[in-house]
C-alpha positions as CSV (number, residue, x, y, z in Angstrom):
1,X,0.0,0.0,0.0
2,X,1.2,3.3,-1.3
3,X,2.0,6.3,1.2
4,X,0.6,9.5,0.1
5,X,1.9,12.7,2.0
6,X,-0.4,15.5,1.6
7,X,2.2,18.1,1.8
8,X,2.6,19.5,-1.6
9,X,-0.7,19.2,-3.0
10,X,-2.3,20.9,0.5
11,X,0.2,23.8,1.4
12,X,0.4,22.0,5.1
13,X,3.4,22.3,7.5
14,X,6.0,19.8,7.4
15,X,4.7,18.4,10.6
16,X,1.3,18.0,9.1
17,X,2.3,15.4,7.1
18,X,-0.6,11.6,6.8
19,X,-0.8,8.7,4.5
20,X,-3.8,7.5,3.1
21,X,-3.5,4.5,5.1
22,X,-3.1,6.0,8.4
23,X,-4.5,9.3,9.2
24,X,-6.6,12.5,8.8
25,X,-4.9,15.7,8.2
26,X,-4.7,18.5,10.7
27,X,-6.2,21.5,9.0
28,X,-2.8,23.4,8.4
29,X,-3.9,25.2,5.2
30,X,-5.2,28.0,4.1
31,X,-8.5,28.6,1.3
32,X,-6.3,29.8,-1.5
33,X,-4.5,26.6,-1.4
34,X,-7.4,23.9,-1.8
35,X,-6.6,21.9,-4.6
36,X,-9.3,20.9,-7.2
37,X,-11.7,19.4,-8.2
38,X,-12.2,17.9,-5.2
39,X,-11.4,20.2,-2.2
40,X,-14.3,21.7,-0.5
41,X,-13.2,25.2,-1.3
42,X,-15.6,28.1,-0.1
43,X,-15.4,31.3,1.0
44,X,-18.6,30.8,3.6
45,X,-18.3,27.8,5.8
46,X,-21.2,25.2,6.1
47,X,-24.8,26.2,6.5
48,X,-25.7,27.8,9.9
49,X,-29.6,27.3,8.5
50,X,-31.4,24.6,10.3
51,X,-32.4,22.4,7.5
52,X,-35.6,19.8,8.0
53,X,-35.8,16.3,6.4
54,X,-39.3,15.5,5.3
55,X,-41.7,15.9,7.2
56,X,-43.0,12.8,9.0
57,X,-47.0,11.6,8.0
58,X,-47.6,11.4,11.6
59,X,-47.9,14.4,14.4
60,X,-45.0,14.8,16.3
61,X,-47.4,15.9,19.2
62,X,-49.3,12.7,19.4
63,X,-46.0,10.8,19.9
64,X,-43.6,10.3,22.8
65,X,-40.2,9.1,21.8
66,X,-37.8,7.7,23.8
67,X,-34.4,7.0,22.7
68,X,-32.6,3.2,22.9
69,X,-29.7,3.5,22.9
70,X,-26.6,1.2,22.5
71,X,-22.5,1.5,21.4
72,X,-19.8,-0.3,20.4
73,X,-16.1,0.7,19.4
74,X,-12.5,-1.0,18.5
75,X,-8.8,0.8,18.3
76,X,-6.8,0.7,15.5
77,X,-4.7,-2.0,15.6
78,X,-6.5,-3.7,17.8
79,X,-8.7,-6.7,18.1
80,X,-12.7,-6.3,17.9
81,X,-13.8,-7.5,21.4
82,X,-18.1,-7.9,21.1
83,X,-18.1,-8.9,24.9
84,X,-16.4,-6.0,26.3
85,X,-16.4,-3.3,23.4
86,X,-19.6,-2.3,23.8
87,X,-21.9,-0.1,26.2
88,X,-25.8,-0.2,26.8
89,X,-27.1,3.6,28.3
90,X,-29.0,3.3,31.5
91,X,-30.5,6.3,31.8
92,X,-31.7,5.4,35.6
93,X,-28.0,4.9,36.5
94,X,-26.5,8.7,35.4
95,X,-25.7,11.3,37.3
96,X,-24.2,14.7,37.0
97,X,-21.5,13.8,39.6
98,X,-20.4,10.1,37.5
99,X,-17.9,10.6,35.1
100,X,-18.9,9.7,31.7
101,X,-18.2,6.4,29.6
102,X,-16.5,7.8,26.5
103,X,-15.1,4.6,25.3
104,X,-11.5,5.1,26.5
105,X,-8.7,3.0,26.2
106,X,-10.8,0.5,23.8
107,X,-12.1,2.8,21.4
108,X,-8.5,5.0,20.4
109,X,-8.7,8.5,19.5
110,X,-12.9,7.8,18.7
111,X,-15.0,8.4,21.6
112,X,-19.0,9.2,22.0
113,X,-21.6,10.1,24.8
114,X,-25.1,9.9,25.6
115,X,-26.5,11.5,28.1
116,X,-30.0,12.7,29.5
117,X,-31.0,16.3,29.5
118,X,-31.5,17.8,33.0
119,X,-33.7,15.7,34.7
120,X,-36.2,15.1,31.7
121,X,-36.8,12.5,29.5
122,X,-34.9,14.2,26.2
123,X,-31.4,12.7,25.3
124,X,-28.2,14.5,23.9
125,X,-25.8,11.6,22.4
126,X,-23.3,11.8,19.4
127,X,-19.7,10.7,18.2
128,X,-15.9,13.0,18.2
129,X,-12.9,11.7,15.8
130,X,-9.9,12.9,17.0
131,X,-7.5,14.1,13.9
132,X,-4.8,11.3,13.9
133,X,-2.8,14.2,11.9
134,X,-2.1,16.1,15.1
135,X,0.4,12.9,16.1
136,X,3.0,14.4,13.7
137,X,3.4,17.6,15.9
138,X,3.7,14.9,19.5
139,X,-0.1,15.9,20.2
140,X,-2.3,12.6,20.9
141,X,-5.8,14.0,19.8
142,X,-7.6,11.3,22.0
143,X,-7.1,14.1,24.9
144,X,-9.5,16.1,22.2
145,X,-11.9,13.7,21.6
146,X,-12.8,12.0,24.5
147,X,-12.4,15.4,26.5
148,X,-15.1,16.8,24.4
149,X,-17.8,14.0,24.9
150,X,-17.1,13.8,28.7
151,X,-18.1,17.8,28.4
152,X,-20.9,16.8,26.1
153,X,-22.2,15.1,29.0
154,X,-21.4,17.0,31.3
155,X,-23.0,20.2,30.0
156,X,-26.5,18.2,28.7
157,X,-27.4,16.2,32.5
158,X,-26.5,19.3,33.9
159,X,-28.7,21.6,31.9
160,X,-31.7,23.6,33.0
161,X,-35.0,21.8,32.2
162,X,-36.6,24.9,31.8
163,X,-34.2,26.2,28.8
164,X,-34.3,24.5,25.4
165,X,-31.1,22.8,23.8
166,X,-29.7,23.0,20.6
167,X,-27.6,20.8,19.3
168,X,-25.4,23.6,18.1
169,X,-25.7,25.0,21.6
170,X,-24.2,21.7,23.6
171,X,-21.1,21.8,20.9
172,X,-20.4,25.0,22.1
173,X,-20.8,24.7,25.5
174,X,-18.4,21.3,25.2
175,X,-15.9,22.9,23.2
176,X,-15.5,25.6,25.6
177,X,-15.0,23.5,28.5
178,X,-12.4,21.5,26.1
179,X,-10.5,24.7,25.1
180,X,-10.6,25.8,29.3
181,X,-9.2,22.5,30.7
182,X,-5.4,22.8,31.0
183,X,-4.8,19.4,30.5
184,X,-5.7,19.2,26.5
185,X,-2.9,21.0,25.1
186,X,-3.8,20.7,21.6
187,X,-5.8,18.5,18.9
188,X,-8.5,18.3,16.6
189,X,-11.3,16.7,16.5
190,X,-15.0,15.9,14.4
191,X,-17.7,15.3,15.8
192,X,-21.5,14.3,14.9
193,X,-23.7,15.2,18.2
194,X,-27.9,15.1,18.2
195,X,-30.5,16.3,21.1
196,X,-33.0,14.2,20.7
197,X,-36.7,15.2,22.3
198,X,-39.7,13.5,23.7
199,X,-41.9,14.8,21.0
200,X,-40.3,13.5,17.9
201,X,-37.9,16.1,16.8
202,X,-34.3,15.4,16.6
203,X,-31.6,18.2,15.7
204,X,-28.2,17.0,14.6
205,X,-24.8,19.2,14.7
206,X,-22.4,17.3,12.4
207,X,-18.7,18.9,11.9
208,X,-16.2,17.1,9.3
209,X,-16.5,13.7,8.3
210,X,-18.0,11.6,11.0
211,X,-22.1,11.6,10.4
212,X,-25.3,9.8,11.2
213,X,-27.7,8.2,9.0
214,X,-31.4,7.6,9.9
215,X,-33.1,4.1,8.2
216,X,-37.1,3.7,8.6
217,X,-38.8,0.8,7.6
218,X,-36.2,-0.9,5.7
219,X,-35.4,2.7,3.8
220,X,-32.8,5.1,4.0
221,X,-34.7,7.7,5.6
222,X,-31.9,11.1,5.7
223,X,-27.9,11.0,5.5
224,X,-25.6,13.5,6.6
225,X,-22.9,15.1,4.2
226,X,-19.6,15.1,5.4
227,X,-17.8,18.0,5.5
228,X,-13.8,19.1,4.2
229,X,-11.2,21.4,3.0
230,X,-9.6,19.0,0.6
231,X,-9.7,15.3,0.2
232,X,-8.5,13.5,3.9
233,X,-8.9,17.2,6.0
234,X,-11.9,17.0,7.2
235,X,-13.5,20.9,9.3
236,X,-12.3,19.7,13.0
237,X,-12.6,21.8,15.9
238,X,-9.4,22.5,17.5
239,X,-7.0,23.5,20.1
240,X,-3.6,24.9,18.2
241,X,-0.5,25.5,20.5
242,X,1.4,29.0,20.5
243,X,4.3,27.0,18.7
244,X,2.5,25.2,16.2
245,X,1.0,28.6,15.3
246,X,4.1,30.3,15.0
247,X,5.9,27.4,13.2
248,X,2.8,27.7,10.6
249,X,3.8,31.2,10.2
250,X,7.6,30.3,9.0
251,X,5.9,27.6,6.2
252,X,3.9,30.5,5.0
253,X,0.5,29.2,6.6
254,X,-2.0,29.7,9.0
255,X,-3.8,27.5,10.3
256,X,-7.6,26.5,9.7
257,X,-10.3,26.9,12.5
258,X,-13.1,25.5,12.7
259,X,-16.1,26.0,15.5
260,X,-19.1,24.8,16.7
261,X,-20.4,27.8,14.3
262,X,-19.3,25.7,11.3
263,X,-21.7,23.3,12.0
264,X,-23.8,21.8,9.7
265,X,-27.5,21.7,11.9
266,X,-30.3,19.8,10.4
267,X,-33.6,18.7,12.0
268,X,-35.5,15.9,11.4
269,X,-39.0,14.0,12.7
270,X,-38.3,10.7,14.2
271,X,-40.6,7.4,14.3
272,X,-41.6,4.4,16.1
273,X,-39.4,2.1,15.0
274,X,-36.4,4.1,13.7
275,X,-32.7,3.3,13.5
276,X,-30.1,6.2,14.2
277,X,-26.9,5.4,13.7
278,X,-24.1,8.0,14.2
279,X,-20.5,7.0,13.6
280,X,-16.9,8.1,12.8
281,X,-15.3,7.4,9.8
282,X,-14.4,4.4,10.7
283,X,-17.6,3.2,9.5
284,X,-18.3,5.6,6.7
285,X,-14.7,4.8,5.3
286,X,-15.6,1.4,4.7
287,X,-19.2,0.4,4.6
288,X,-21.8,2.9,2.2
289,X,-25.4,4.0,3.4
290,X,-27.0,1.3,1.3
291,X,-24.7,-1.9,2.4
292,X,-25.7,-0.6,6.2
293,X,-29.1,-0.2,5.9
294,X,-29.3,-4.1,4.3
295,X,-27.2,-5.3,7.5
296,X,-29.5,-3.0,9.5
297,X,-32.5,-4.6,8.0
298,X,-31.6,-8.2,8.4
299,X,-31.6,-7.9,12.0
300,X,-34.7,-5.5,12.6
301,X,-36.2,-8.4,9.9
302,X,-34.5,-11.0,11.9
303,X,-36.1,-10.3,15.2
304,X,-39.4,-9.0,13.7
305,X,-38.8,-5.4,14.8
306,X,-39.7,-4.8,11.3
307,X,-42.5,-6.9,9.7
308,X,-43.6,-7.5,6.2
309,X,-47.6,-7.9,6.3
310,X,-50.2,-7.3,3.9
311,X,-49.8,-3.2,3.7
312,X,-46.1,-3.4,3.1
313,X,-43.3,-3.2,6.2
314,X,-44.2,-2.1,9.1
315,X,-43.0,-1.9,13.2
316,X,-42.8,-5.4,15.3
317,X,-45.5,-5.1,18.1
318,X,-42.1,-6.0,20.0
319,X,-40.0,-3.5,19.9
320,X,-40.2,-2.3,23.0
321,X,-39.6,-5.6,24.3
322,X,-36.2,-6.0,22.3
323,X,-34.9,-3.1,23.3
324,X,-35.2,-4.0,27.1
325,X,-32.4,-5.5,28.9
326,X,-32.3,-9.5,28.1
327,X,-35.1,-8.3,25.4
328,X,-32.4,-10.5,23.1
329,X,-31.0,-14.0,24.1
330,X,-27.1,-12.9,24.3
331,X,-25.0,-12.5,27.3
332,X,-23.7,-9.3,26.8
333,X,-25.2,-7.4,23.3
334,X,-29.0,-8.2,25.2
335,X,-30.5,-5.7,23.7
336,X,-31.6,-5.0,19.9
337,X,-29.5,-1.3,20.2
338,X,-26.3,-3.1,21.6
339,X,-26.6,-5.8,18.9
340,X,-26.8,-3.7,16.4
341,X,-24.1,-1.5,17.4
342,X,-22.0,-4.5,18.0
343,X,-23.0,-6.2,14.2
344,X,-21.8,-2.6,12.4
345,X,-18.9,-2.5,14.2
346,X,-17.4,-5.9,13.8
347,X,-18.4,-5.4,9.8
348,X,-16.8,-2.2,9.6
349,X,-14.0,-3.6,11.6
350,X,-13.8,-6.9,9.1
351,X,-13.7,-4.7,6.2
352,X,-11.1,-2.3,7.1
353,X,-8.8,-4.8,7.4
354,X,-9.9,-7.1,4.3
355,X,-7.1,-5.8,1.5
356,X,-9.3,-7.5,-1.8
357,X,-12.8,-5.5,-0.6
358,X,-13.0,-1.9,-1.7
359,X,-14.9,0.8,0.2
360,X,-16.1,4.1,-0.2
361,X,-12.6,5.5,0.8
362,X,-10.6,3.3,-1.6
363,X,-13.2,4.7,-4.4
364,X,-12.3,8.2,-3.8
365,X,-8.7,7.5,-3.5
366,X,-9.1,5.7,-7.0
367,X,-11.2,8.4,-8.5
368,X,-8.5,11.3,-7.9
369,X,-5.7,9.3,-7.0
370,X,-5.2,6.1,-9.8
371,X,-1.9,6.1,-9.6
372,X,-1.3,5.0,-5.7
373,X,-3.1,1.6,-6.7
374,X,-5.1,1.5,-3.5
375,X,-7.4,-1.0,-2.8
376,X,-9.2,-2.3,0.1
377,X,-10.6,-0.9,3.4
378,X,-8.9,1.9,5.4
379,X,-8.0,0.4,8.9
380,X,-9.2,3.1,11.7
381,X,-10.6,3.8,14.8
382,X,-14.2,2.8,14.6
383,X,-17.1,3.6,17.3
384,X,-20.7,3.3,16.6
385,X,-23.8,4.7,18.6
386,X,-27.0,3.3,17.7
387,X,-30.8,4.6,18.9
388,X,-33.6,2.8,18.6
389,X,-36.8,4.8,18.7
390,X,-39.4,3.5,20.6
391,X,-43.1,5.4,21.0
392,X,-44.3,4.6,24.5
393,X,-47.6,4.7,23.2
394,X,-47.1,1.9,20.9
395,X,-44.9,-0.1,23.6
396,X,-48.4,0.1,25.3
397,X,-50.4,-1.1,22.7
């Protein structure tokens, strides 16, 4: 497998320097130098517009969501553990004072959260990928990524009930408390974080290339579009050392920053009887939207959380039941959330090291790359986070 260093064609630092094999780039270039056709070149960052998916048939007010919500995760270079990489939420257990599960050691510079909002019944959960680029300048970006989803979690169990959250409001609030703690001294960062309310409506926050996608009834329902300044630099927020900055300066660049304000914010009306799944790249790298949602289906399928009857697919009566602890017959991934999570990350994980297979990252590198030869998945950190809607009202019935 070829090494491609992105120094030339990017205008990055010596120190900023990734193969396609390995790692991200830290954003350590400026506009003028995006290359084309592929770089992501503009002079206004992403939308700051709340965008809506379609708008779901049923009322969002005669619904009453609740969010199921499992995880799973594996390191780089090490092996895929289903028994112990993976993490049911219990939202009984939390509390403000408990630190929060991020995924740490297992899941390498990934990490995620969930957490509930104040004391209510809404949720706030989501992925960070820290920038393996930052390694080149002796700056381990787990610190960033993991940081920021403990603050994530933090900042959402401890919010006021009485004040609505935004998605883009609870990446600010985390970054903040990133960029304020003394102990992250640098690194970058992605991240793909969602609030998700009793009534239905789920706003999403996605910056750079980690991203959720949202299946219903055996269809891909909305996708997010990843975000970058050229091909393998994805938008990050970031923490940049005084000498990093001015060692940019000496190269003749200044660094990129990106902030919570760069986020792309969408919302969109969830079901009974949807799958969310947000993930890093990991996933995205290696498995496409379509091959998911068909490994996706054949467990909802499997189970008979989704039915084929006489008016076409529709919700298991149960769902509910599945979703419970021990709702499935497994030691550990008991639940239809953690088995899920579990079954995307082992495929991902089996297909980022399969060298004959091609995924979605070894077709762009083809596409404007064809002479590095590349071919087969891209190995990587990998977490998952997985939400099953479930309508108390039609647990009920």
């Amino acid at each position: 497998m070829h090494t491609f260093k992105t120094i030339g064609l990017l205008g990055l630092s010596p120190f900023a320097t990734c193969s396609l094999s390995s790692c991200r780039s830290a954003s350590f270039l400026s506009y003028q130098q995006c290359p084309a056709p592929w770089a992501d070149c503009r002079s206004t960052r992403s939308t700051t517009n709340i965008q809506s998916s379609r708008p779901a048939h049923t009322s969002a007010t005669s619904s009453s969501i609740t969010y199921r919500i499992g995880a799973a995760f594996s390191a780089k270079g090490r092996k895929f553990n289903p028994k112990q990489n993976l993490y049911t939420f219990n939202a009984t257990s939390q509390s403000a004072e408990k630190e929060p599960f991020t995924g740490r050691p297992a899941s390498g510079q990934d990490a995620f959260f969930t957490s509930t909002i104040g004391n209510g019944t809404n949720l706030a959960f989501g992925v960070a990928d820290g920038v393996g680029g930052w390694s080149d300048s002796g700056i381990d970006s787990a610190d960033f990524s993991h940081g920021l989803c403990r603050y994530l979690a933090r900042s959402a169990v401890k919010h006021e009930d009485d004040q609505k959250l935004g998605a883009r409001d609870l990446l600010s609030k985390g970054f903040e408390d990133v960029v304020a703690d003394q102990t992250i001294s640098g690194g970058g960062s992605t991240a793909c974080i969602a609030v998700g309310q009793a009534d239905g409506t789920l706003e999403v926050a996605n910056l750079g290339d980690s991203g959720f996608v949202q299946f219903r009834l055996n269809a891909v329902h909305h996708y997010s579009n990843p975000q970058t300044h050229a091909f393998n630099t994805p938008y990050q927020l970031s923490i940049i050392p005084p000498k990093i900055l001015a060692r940019s300066r000496i190269f003749g660049s200044m660094p990129l920053r990106d902030f919570p304000r760069d986020a792309s914010v969408t919302s969109h009306q969830v079901r009974h009887g949807d799958v969310l799944v947000f993930a890093t790249d990991g996933l995205w790298d290696n498995i496409g939207s379509g091959e998911l949602l068909r490994l996706v289906s054949r467990h909802m399928t499997g189970f008979k959380a989704w039915k084929t009857g006489e008016q076409g697919m529709r919700v298991g009566k149960n769902l509910h039941a599945l979703t419970q602890e021990g709702g499935i017959p497994k030691q550990y991934e008991n639940t239809l959330q953690t088995l899920l999570a579990v079954a995307i990350t082992g495929e991902a994980k089996a297909v980022s090291q399969n060298t004959k297979r091609d995924g979605p990252f070894a077709k762009e590198v083809q596409k404007f790359y064809p002479h590095e030869d590349f071919h087969g998945g891209k190995v990587d950190d990998i977490c998952v986070v997985v939400a099953l809607a479930v309508d108390a009202k039609e647990a009920k019935g």
